[in-house]
TORKOL-4160 file (C-alpha; in steps of 0.2 Angstrom, whole numbers, padded with zeros to 4 digits, m for minus):
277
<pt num="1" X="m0443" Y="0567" Z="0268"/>
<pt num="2" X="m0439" Y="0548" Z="0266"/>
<pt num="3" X="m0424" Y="0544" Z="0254"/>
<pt num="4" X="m0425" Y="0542" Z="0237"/>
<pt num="5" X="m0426" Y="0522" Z="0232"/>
<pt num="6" X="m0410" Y="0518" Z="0224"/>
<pt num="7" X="m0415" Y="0513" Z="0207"/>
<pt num="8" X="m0398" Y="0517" Z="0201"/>
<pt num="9" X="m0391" Y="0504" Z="0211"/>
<pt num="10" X="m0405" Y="0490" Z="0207"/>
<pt num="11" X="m0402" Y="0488" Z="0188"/>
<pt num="12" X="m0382" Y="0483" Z="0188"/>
<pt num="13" X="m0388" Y="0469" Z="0202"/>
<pt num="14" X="m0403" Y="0463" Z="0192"/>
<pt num="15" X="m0393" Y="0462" Z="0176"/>
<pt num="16" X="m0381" Y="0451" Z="0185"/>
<pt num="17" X="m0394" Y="0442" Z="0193"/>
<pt num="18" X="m0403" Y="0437" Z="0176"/>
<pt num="19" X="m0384" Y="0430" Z="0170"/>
<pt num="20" X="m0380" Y="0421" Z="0184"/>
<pt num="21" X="m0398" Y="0412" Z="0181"/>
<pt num="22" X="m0394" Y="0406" Z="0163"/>
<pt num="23" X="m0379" Y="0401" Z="0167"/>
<pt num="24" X="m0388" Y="0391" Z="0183"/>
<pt num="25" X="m0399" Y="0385" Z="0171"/>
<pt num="26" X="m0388" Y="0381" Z="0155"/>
<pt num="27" X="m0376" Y="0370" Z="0169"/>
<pt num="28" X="m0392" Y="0360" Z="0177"/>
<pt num="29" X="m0393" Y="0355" Z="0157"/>
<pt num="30" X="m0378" Y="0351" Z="0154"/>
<pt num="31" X="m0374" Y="0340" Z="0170"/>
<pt num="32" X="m0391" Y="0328" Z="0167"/>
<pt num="33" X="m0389" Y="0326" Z="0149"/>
<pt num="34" X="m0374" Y="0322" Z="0151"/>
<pt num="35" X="m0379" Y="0309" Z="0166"/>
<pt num="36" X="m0393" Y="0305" Z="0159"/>
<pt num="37" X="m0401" Y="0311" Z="0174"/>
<pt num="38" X="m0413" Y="0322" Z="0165"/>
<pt num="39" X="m0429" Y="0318" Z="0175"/>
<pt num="40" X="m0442" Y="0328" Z="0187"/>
<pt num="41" X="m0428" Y="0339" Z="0197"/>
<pt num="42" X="m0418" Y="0344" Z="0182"/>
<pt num="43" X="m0434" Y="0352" Z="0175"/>
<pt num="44" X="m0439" Y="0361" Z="0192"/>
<pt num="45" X="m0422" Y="0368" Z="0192"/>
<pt num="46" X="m0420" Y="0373" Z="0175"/>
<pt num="47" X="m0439" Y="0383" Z="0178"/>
<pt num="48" X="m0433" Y="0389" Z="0194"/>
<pt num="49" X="m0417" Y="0399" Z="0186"/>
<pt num="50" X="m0428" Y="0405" Z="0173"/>
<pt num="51" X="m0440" Y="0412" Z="0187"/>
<pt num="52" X="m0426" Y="0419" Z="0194"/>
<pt num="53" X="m0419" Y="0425" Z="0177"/>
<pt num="54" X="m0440" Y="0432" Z="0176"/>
<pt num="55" X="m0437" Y="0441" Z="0193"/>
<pt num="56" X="m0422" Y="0450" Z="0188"/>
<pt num="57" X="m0427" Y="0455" Z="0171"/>
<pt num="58" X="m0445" Y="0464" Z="0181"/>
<pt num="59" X="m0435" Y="0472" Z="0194"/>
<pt num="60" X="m0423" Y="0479" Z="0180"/>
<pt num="61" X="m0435" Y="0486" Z="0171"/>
<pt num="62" X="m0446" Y="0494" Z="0187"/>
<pt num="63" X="m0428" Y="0501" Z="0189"/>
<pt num="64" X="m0425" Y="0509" Z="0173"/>
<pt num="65" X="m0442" Y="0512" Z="0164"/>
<pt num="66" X="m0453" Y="0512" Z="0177"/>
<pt num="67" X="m0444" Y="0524" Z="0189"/>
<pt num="68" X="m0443" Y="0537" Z="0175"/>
<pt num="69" X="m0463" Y="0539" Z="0177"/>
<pt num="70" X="m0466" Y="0539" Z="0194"/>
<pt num="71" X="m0457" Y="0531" Z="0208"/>
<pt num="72" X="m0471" Y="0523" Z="0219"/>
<pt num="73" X="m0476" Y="0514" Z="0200"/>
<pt num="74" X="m0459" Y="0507" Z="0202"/>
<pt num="75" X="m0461" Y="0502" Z="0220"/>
<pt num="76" X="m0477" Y="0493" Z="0214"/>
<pt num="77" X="m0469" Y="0483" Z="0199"/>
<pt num="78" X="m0455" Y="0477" Z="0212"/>
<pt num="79" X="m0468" Y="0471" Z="0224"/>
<pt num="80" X="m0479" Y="0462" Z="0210"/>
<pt num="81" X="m0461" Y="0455" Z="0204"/>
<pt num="82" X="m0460" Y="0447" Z="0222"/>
<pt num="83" X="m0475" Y="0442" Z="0221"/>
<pt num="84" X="m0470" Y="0433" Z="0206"/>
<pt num="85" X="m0454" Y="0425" Z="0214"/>
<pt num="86" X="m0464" Y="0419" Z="0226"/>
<pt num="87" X="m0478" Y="0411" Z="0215"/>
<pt num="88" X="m0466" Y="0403" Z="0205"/>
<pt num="89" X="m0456" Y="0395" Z="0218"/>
<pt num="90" X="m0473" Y="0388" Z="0224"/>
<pt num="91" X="m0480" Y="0381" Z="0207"/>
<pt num="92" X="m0462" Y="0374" Z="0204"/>
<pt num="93" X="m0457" Y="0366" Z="0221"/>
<pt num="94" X="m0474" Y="0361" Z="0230"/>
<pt num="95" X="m0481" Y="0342" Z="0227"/>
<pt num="96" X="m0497" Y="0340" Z="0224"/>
<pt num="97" X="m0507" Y="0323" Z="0231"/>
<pt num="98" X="m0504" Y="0309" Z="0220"/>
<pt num="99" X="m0524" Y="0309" Z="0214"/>
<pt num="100" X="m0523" Y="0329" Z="0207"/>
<pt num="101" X="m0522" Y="0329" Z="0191"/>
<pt num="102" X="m0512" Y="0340" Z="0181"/>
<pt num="103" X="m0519" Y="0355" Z="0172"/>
<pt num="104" X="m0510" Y="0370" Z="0163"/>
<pt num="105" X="m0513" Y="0380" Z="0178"/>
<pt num="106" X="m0499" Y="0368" Z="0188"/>
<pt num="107" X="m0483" Y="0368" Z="0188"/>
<pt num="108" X="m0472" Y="0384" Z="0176"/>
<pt num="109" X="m0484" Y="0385" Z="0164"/>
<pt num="110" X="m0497" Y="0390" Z="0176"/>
<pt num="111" X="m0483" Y="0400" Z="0184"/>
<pt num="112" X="m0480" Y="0409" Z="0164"/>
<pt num="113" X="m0499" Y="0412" Z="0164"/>
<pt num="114" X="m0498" Y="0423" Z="0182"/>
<pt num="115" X="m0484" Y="0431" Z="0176"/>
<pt num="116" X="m0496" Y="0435" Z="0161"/>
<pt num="117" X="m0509" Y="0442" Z="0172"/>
<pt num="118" X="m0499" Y="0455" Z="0184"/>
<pt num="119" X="m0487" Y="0462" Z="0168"/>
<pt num="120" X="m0504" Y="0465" Z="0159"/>
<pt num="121" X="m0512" Y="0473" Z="0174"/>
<pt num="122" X="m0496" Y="0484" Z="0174"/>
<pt num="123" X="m0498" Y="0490" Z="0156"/>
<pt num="124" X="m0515" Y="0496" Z="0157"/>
<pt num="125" X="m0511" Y="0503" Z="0176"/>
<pt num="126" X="m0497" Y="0512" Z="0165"/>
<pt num="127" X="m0509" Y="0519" Z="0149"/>
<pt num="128" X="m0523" Y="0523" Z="0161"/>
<pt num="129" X="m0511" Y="0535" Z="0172"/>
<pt num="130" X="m0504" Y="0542" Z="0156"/>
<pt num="131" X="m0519" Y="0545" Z="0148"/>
<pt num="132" X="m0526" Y="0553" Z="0163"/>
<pt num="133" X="m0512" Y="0563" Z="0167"/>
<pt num="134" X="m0516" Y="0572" Z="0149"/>
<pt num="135" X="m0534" Y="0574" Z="0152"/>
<pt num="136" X="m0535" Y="0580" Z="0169"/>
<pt num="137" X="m0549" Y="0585" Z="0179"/>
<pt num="138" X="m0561" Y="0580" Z="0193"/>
<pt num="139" X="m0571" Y="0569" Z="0182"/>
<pt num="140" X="m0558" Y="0561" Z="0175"/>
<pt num="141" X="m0549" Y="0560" Z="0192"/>
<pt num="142" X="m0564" Y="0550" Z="0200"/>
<pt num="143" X="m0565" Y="0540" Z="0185"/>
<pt num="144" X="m0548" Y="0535" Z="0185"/>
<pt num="145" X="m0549" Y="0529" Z="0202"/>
<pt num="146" X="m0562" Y="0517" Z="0201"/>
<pt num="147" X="m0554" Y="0510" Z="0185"/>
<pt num="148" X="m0539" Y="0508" Z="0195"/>
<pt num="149" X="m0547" Y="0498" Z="0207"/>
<pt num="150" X="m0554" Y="0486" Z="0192"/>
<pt num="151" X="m0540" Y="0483" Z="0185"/>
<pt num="152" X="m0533" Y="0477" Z="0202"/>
<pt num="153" X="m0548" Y="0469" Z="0207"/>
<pt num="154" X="m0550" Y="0457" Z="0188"/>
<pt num="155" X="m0532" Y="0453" Z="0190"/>
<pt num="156" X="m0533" Y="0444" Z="0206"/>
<pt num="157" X="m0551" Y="0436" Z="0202"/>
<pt num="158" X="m0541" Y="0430" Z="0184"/>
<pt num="159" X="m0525" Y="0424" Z="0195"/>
<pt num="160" X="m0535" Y="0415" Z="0210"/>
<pt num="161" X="m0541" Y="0400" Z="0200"/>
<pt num="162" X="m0522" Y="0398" Z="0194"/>
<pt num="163" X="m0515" Y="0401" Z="0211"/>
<pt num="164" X="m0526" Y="0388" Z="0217"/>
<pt num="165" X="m0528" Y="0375" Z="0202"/>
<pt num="166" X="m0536" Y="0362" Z="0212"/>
<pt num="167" X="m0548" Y="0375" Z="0217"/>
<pt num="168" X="m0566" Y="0372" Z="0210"/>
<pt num="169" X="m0577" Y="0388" Z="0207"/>
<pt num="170" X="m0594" Y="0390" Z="0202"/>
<pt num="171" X="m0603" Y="0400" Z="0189"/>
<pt num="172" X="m0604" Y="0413" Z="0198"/>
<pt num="173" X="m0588" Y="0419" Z="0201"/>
<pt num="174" X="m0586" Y="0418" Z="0182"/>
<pt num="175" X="m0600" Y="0429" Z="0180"/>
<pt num="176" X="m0595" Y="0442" Z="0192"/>
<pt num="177" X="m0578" Y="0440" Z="0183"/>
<pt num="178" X="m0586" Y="0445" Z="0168"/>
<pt num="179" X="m0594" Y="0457" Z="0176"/>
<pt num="180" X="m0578" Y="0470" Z="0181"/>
<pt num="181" X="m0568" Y="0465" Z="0165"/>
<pt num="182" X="m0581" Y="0475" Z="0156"/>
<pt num="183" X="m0583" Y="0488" Z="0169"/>
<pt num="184" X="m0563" Y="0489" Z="0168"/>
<pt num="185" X="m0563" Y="0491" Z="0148"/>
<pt num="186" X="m0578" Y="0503" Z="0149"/>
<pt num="187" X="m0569" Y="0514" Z="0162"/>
<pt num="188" X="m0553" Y="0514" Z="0151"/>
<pt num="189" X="m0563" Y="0520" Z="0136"/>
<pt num="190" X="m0572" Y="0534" Z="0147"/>
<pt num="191" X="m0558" Y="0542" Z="0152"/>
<pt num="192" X="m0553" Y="0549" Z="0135"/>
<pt num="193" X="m0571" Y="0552" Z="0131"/>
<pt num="194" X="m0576" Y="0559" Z="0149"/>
<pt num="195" X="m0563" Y="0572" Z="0144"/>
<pt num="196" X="m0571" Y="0577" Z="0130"/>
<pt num="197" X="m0587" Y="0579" Z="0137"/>
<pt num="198" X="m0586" Y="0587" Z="0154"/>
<pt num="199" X="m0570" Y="0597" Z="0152"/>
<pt num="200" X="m0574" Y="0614" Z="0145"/>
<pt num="201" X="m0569" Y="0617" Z="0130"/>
<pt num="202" X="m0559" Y="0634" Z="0133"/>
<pt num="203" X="m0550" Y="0620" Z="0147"/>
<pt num="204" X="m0546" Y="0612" Z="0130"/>
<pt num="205" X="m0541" Y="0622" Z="0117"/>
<pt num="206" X="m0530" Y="0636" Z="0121"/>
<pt num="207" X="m0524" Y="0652" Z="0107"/>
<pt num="208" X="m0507" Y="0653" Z="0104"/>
<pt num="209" X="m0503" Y="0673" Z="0098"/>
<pt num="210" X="m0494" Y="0667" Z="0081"/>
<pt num="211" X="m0478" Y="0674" Z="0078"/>
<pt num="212" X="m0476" Y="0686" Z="0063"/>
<pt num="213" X="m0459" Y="0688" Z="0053"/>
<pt num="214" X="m0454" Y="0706" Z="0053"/>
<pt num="215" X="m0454" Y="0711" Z="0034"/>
<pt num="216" X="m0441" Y="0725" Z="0036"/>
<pt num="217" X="m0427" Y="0715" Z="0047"/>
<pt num="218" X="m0428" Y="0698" Z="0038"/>
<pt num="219" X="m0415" Y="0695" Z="0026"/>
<pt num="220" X="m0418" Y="0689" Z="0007"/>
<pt num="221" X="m0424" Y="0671" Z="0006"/>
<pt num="222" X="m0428" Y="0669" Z="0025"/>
<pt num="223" X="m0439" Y="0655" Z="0030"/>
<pt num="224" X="m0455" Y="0661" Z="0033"/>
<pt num="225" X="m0459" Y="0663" Z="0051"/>
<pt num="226" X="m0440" Y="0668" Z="0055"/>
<pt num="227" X="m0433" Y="0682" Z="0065"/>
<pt num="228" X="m0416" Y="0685" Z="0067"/>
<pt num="229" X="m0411" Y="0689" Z="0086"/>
<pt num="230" X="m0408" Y="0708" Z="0083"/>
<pt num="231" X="m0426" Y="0712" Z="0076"/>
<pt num="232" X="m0433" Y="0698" Z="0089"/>
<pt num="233" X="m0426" Y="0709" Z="0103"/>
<pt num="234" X="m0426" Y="0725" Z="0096"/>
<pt num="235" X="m0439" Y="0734" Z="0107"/>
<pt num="236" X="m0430" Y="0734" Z="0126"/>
<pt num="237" X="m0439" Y="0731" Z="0140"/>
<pt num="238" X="m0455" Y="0724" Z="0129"/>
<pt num="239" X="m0464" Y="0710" Z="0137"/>
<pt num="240" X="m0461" Y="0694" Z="0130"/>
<pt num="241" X="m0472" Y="0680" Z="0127"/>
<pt num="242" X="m0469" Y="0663" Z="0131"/>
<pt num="243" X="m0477" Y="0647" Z="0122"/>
<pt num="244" X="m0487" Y="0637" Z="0133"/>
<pt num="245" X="m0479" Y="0619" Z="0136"/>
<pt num="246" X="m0483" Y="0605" Z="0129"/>
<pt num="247" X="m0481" Y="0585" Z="0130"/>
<pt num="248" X="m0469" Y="0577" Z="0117"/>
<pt num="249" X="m0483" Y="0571" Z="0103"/>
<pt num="250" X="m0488" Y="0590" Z="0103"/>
<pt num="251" X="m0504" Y="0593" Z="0114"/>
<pt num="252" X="m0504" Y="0605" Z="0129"/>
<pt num="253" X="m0502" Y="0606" Z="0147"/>
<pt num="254" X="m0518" Y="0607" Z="0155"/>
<pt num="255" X="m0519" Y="0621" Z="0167"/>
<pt num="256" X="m0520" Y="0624" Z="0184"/>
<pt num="257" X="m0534" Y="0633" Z="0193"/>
<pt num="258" X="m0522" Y="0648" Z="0194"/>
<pt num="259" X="m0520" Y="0647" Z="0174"/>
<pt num="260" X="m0503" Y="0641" Z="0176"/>
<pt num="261" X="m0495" Y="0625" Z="0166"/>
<pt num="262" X="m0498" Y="0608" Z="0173"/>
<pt num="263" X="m0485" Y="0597" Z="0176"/>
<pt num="264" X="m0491" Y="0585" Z="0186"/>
<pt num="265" X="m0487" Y="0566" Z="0176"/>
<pt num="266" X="m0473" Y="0574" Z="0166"/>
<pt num="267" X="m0459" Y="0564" Z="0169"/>
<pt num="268" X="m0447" Y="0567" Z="0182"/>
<pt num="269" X="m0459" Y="0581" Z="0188"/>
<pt num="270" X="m0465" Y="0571" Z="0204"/>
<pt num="271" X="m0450" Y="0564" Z="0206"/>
<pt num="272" X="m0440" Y="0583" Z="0206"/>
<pt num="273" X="m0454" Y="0589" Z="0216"/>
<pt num="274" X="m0452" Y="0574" Z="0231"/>
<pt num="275" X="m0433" Y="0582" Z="0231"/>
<pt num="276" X="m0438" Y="0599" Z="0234"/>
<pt num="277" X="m0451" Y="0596" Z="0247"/>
């Protein structure tokens, strides 16, 4: 089994990373105001200690939110925050020919609007696998994949014309554009809905026995619904039943095809069962 990604020891370093960056930044300031040098470098400086800044503050929270979910969504956030490094050291640092002109895509604004595009494509990576974690089943599954595969393929066709500013791109490409951002939104809606439809509903809904308050044990102004411990185990060696699990907001498990709880998406579940493998 390969080891565990160190998460632990990513956050402390990413924090430091993100001071050392605004003081980097703060002191480029200060030395060309006060040499009134504050020209064309200062600024690429001052935008390159806040990608850095960016870079940290991405990895950190990979490290510490993203990790808690899944560790490979983790490893997939660090690589689109290298990604990002790497961008933005382009946008900042390369020259363009004298004739280009300058549009919003150059330079760190254009480098803000990348970093726009991949956090996003995050996000709804993030509430896709959560929702589908809930609602699972083979419809949904396949569903999930494909929308998956949207999401990734309209945040590169959104980031090309960005990446390559001077770029020039036809109609078409728009219109394809178009095309999987409303296949991507129309996945994301039929996953919830998909559920609904093709799951059956004894998959969805499942009986609880209610628990009853033993009249004759419960003492005088009990709560309704309370047993005290000695009526509560009173009959020896009588089964006992359990309540099936449920997420935090209150809805159940689904079950496996064995009718047991599953945990797969829970957090820390895939993480504990990578451990035990």
């Amino acid at each position: 089994m390969p080891p565990a990604f160190p998460f632990d020891r990513v956050r402390p370093v990413m924090l430091r990373v993100v001071i050392a960056s605004l003081i980097v930044a703060a002191a480029v300031a200060i030395v060309s105001i006060a040499t009134s040098t504050f020209g064309d470098t200062s600024w690429r400086l001052i935008a390159t200690a806040a990608v850095f800044a960016a870079f940290a503050l991405f990895a950190w929270y990979d490290a510490a939110i993203s990790s808690a979910r899944s560790s490979w969504f983790a490893l997939v956030g660090f690589a689109v925050s290298v990604y990002l490094f790497v961008a933005g050291m382009a946008k900042i640092w390369i020259i363009q020919p004298l004739d280009h002109a300058d549009t919003i895509f150059d330079g760190f604004f254009g480098w803000l609007i990348l970093a726009a595009i991949a956090r996003v494509a995050l996000a709804h990576v993030h509430v896709v696998l959560a929702t589908e974690a809930r609602l699972r089943s083979r419809v949904i599954t396949a569903v999930t994949r494909v929308t998956l595969a949207l999401v990734a393929i309209l945040a590169v066709m959104l980031s090309v014309p960005v990446l390559f500013s001077p770029l020039e791109l036809d109609g078409a490409y728009w219109r394809v554009l178009g095309v999987v951002a409303v296949l991507d939104a129309l996945g994301t809606v039929l996953i919830p809905l998909g559920y609904q439809l093709f799951t059956p509903a004894s998959a969805r809904t499942r009986t609880l026995a209610p628990v009853h308050p033993d009249a004759a044990s419960s003492p005088a102004g009990a709560v309704p619904g309370f047993r005290p411990p000695a009526a509560a185990y009173a009959a020896i060696g009588a089964p006992l039943t359990l309540q099936w699990p449920k997420y935090a907001d209150g809805a159940d498990l689904p079950a496996t095809p064995t009718g047991e709880p599953d945990f797969t998406g829970v957090v820390g579940y895939d993480d504990w069962v990578a451990r035990t493998v």
